[in-house]
Short mmCIF file of the C-alpha atoms (twelve columns), coordinates in Angstrom:
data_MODEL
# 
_entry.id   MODEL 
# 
loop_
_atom_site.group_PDB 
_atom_site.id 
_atom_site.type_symbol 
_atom_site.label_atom_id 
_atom_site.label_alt_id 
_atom_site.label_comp_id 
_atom_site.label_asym_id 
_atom_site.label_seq_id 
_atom_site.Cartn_x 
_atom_site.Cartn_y 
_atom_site.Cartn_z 
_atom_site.pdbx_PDB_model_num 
ATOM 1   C CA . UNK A 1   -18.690 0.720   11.398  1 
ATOM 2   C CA . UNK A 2   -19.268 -2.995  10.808  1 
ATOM 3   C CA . UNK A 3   -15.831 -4.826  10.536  1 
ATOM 4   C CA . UNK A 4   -15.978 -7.524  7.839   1 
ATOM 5   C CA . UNK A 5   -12.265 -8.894  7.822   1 
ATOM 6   C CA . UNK A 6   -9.614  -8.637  9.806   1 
ATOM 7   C CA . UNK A 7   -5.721  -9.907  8.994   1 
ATOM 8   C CA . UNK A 8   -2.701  -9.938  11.331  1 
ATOM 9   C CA . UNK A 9   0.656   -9.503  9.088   1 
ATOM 10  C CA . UNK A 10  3.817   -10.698 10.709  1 
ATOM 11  C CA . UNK A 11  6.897   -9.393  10.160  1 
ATOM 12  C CA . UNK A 12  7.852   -9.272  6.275   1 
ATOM 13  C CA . UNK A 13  4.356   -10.782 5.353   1 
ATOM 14  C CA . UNK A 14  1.518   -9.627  3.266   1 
ATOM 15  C CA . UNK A 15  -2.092  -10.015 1.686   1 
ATOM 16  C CA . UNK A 16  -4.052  -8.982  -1.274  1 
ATOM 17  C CA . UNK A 17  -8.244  -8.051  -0.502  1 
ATOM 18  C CA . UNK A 18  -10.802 -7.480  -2.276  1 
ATOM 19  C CA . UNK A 19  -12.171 -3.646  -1.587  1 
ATOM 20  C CA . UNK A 20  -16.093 -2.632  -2.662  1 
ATOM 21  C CA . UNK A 21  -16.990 0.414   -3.463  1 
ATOM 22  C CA . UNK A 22  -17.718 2.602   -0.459  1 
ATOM 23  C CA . UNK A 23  -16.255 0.012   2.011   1 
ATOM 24  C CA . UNK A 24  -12.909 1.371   4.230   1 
ATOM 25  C CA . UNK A 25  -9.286  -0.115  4.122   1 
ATOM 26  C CA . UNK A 26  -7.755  0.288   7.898   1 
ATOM 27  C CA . UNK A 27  -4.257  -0.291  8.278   1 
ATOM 28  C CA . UNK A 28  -3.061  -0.160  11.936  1 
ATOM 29  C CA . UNK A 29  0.428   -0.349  13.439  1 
ATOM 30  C CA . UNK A 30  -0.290  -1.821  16.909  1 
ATOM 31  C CA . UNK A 31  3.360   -2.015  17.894  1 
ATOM 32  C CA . UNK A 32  4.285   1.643   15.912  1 
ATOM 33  C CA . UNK A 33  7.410   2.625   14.498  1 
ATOM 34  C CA . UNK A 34  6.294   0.147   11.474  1 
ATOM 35  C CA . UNK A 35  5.905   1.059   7.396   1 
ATOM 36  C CA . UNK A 36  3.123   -0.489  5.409   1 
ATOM 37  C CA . UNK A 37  3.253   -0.711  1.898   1 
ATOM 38  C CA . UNK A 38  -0.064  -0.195  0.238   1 
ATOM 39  C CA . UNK A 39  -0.857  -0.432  -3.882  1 
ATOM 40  C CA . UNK A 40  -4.603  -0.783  -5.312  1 
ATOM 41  C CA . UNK A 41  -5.809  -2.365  -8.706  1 
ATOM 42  C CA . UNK A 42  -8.682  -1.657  -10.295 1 
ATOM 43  C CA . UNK A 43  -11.163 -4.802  -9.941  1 
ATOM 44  C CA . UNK A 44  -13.110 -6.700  -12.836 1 
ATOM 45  C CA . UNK A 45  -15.626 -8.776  -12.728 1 
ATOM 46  C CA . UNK A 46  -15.294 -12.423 -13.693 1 
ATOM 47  C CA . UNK A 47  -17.298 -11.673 -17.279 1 
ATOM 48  C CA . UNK A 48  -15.339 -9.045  -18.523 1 
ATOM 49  C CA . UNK A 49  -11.790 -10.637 -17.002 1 
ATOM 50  C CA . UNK A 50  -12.827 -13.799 -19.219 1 
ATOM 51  C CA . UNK A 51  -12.894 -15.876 -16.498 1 
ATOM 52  C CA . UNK A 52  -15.349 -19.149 -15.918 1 
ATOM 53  C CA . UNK A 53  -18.706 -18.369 -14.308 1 
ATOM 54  C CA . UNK A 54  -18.223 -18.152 -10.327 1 
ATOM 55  C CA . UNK A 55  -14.627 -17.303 -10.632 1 
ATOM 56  C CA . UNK A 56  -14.479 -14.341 -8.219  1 
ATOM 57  C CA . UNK A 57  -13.102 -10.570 -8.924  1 
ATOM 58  C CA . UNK A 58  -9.603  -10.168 -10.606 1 
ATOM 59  C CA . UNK A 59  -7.453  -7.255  -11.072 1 
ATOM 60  C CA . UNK A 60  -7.261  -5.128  -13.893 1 
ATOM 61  C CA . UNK A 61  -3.299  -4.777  -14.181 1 
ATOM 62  C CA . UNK A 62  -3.649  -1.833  -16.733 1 
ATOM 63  C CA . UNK A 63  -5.072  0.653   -14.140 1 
ATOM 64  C CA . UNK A 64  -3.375  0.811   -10.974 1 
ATOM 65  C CA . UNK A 65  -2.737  3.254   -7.966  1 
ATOM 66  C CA . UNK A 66  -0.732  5.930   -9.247  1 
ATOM 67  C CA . UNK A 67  1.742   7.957   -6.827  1 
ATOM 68  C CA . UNK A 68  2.493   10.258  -9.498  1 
ATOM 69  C CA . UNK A 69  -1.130  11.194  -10.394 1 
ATOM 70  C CA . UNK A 70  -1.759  11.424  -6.948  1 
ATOM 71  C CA . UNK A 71  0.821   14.004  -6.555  1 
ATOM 72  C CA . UNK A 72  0.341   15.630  -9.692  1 
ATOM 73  C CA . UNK A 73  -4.129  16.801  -8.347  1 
ATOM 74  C CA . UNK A 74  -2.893  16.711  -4.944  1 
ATOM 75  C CA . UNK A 75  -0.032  19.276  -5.563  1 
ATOM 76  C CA . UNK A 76  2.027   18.127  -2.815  1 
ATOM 77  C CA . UNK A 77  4.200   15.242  -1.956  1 
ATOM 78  C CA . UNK A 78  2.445   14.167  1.054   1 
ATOM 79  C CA . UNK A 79  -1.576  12.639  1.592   1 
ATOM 80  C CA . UNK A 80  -3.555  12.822  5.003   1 
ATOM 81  C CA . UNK A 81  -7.320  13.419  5.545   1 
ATOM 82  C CA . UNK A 82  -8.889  14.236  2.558   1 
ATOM 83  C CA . UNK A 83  -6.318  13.219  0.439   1 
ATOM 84  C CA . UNK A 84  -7.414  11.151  -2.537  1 
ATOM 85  C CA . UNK A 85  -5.498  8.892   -4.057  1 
ATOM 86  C CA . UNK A 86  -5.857  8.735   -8.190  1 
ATOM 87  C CA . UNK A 87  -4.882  5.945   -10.992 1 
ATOM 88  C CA . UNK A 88  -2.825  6.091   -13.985 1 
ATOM 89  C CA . UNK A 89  -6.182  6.709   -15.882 1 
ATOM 90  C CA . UNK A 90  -6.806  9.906   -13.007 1 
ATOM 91  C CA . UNK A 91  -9.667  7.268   -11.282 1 
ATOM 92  C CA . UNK A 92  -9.965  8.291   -8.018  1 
ATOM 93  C CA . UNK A 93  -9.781  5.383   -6.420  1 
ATOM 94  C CA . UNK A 94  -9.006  5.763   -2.537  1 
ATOM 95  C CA . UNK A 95  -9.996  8.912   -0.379  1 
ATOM 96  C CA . UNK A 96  -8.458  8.976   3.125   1 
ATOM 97  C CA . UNK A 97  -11.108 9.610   5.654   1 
ATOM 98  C CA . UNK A 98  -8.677  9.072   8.878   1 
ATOM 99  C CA . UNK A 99  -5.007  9.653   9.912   1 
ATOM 100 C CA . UNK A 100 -3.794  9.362   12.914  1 
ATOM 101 C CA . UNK A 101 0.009   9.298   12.250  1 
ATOM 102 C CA . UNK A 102 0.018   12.617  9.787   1 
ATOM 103 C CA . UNK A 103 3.261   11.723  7.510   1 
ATOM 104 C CA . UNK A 104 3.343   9.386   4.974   1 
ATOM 105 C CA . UNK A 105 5.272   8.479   1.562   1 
ATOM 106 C CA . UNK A 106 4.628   8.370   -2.158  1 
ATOM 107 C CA . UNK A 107 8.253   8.158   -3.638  1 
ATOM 108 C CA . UNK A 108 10.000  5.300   -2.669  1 
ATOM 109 C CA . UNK A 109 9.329   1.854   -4.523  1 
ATOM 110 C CA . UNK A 110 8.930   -1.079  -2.715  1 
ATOM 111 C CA . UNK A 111 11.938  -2.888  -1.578  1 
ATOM 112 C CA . UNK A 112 12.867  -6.066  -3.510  1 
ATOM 113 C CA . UNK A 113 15.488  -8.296  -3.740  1 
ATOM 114 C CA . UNK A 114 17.670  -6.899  -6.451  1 
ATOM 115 C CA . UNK A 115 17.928  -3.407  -4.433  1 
ATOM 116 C CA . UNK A 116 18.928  -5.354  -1.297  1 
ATOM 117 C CA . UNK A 117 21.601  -6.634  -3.277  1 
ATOM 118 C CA . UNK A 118 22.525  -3.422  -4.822  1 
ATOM 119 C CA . UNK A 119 22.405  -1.482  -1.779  1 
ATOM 120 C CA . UNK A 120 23.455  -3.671  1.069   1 
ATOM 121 C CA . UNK A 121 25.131  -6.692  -1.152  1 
ATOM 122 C CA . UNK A 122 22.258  -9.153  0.765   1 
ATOM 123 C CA . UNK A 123 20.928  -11.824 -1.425  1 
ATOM 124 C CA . UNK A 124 17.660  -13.420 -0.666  1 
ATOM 125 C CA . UNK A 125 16.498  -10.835 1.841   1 
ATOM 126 C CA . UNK A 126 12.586  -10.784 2.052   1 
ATOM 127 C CA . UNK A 127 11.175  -8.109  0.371   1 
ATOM 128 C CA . UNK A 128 7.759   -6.133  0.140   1 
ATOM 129 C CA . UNK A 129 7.616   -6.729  -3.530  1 
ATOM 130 C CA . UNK A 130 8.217   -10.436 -3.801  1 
ATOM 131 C CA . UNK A 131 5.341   -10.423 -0.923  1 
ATOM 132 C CA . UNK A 132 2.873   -8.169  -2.782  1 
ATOM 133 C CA . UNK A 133 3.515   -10.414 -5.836  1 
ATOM 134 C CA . UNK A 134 3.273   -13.656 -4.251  1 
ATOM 135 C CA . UNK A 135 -0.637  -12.264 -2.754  1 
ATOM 136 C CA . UNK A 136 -1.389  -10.148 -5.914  1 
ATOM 137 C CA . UNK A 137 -0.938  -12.908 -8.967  1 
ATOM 138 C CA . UNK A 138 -3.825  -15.340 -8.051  1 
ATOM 139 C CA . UNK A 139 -6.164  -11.680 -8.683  1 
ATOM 140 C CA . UNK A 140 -3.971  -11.473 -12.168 1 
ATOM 141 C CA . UNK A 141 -1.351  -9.211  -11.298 1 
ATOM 142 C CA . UNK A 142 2.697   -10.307 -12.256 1 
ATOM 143 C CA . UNK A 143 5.081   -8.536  -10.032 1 
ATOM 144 C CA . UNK A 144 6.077   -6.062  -13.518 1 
ATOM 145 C CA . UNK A 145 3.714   -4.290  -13.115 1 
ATOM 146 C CA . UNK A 146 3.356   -3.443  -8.983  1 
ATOM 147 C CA . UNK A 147 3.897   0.134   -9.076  1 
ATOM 148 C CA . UNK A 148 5.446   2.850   -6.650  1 
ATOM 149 C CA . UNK A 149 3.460   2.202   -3.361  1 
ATOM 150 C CA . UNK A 150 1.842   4.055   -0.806  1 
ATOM 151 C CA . UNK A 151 4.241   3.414   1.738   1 
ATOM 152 C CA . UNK A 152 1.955   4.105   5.206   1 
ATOM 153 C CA . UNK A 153 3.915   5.981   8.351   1 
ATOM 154 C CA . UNK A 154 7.259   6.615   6.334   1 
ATOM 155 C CA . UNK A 155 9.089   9.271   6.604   1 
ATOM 156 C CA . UNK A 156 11.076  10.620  3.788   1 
ATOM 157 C CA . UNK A 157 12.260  13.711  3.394   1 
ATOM 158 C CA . UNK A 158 13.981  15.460  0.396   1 
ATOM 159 C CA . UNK A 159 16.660  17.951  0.664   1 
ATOM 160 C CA . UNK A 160 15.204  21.126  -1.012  1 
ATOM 161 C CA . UNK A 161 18.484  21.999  -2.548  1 
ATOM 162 C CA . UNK A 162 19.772  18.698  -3.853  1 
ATOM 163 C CA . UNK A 163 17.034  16.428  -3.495  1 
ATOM 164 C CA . UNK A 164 18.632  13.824  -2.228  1 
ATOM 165 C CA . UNK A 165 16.168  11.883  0.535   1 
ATOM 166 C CA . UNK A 166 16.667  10.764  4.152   1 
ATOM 167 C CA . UNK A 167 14.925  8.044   5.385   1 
ATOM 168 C CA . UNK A 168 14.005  8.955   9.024   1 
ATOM 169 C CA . UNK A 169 12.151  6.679   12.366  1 
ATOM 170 C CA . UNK A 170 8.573   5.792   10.990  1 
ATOM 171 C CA . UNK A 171 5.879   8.147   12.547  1 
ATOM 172 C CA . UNK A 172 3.599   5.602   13.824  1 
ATOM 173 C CA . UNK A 173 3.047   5.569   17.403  1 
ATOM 174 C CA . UNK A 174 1.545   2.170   19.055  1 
ATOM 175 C CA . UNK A 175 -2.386  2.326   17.787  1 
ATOM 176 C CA . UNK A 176 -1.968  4.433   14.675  1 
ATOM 177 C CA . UNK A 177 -4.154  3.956   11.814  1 
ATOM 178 C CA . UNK A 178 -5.049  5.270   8.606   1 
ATOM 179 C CA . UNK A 179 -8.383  4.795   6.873   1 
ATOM 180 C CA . UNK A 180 -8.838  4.526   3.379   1 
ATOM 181 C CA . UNK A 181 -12.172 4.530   1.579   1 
ATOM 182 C CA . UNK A 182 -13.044 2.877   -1.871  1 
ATOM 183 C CA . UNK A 183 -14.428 4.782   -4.668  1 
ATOM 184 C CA . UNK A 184 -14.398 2.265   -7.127  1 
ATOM 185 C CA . UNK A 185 -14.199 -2.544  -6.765  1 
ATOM 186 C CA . UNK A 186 -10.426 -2.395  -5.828  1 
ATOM 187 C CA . UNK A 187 -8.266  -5.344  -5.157  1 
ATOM 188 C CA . UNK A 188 -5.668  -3.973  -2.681  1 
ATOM 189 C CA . UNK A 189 -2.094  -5.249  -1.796  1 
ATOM 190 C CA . UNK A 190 -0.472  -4.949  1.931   1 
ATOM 191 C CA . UNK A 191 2.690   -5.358  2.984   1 
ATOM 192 C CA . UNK A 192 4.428   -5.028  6.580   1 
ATOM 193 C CA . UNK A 193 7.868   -3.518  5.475   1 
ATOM 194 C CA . UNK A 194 10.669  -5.731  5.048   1 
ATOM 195 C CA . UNK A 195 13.534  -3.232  5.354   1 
ATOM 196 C CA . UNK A 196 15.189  -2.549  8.591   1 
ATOM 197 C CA . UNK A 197 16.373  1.104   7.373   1 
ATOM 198 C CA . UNK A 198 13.197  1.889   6.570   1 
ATOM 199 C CA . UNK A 199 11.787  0.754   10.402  1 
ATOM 200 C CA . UNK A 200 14.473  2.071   12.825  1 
ATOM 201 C CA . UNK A 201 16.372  -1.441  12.744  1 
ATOM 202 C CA . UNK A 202 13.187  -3.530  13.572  1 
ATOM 203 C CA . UNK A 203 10.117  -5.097  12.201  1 
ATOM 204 C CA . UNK A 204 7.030   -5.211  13.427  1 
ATOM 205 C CA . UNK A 205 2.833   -6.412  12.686  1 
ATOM 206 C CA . UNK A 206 0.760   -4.673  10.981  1 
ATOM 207 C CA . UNK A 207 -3.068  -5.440  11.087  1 
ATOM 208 C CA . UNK A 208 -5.278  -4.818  8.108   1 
ATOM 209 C CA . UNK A 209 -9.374  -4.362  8.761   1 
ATOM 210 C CA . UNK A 210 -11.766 -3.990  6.114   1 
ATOM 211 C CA . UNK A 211 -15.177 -1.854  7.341   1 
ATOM 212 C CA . UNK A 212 -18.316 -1.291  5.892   1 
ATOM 213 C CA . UNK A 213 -20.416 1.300   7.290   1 
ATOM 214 C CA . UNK A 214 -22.891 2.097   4.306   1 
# 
């Protein structure tokens, strides 16, 4: 597998990447014990975005990874190896082809300001949405309309009675990584967690590879 790009994310960072068709997202935890936040847009070409000649591929902000789709064909609240992940429109867009961490969220939104403040009564805390938004709008996304995310290594778990969710230690041991084919031009966003809760009290890297092994 040929590795075309590799980025380190501190603590509370992010990036946006282009994805081809049939090239591989890997998201690592090197540390463990670390979320990642993980949303896809469809890509468009520079023609039919409307954009001058040479401009390079933009998002399509109407079609966009879609946890609920994704639950809806995958019949269960949880993706792993051979789990695919679907759009709004029911595009597949992402199939996972490794896991080595096994649990994984699609129900909790990414943290933002305003629920920091809600919750905790912190203002200005860093937040995995104002990151993904900051990385996503130069590809043409605004920050209205970054969806529920794939939220890598996270461990939620419902109450089968009441439904209420507990938010337990992240299942990511040092080295874990999930692999995540494209089957369609993406533009991807990543985010390393920003919220303590959600990391056992402390935040860590993640690194983000893109492979191409067609």
């Amino acid at each position: 597998m040929t590795s075309l790009r590799s980025v380190h994310l501190d603590p509370q960072t992010g990036c946006a990447l282009v994805l081809d068709r049939g090239q591989t997202l890997r998201v690592r935890s090197p540390t463990g014990q670390q979320v990642a936040d993980v949303v896809a847009f469809a890509a468009r070409s520079a023609r039919s975005a409307g954009d001058a000649p040479g401009t390079g591929p933009r998002a399509d902000p109407d079609e966009w990874f879609s946890s609920g789709r994704t639950i809806d064909y995958g019949m269960s609240i949880y993706v792993t190896t051979g789990s695919v992940l679907y759009s709004n429109r029911s595009t597949p867009m992402l199939t996972i082809t490794a896991d080595t961490a096994g649990r994984h969220d699609l129900l909790v939104s990414p943290c933002s300001e305003e629920m920091f403040e809600r919750l905790y009564g912190v203002a200005g805390h860093p937040s995995c949405l104002s990151n993904l938004a900051e990385h996503l709008g130069p590809f043409g996304v605004p920050a209205g309309r970054i969806p529920t995310t794939l939220n890598l290594f996270m461990v939620v778990t419902p109450d089968p009675v009441t439904g209420r969710i507990t938010i337990e230690a992240p299942s990511s041991r040092p080295g874990d990584h999930v692999d995540l084919r494209a089957e369609v031009d993406l533009v991807v966003g990543v985010a390393a967690c920003s919220a303590e809760i959600t990391n056992r009290g402390t935040l860590e890297p993640i690194e983000v590879e893109v492979h191409d092994d067609r």
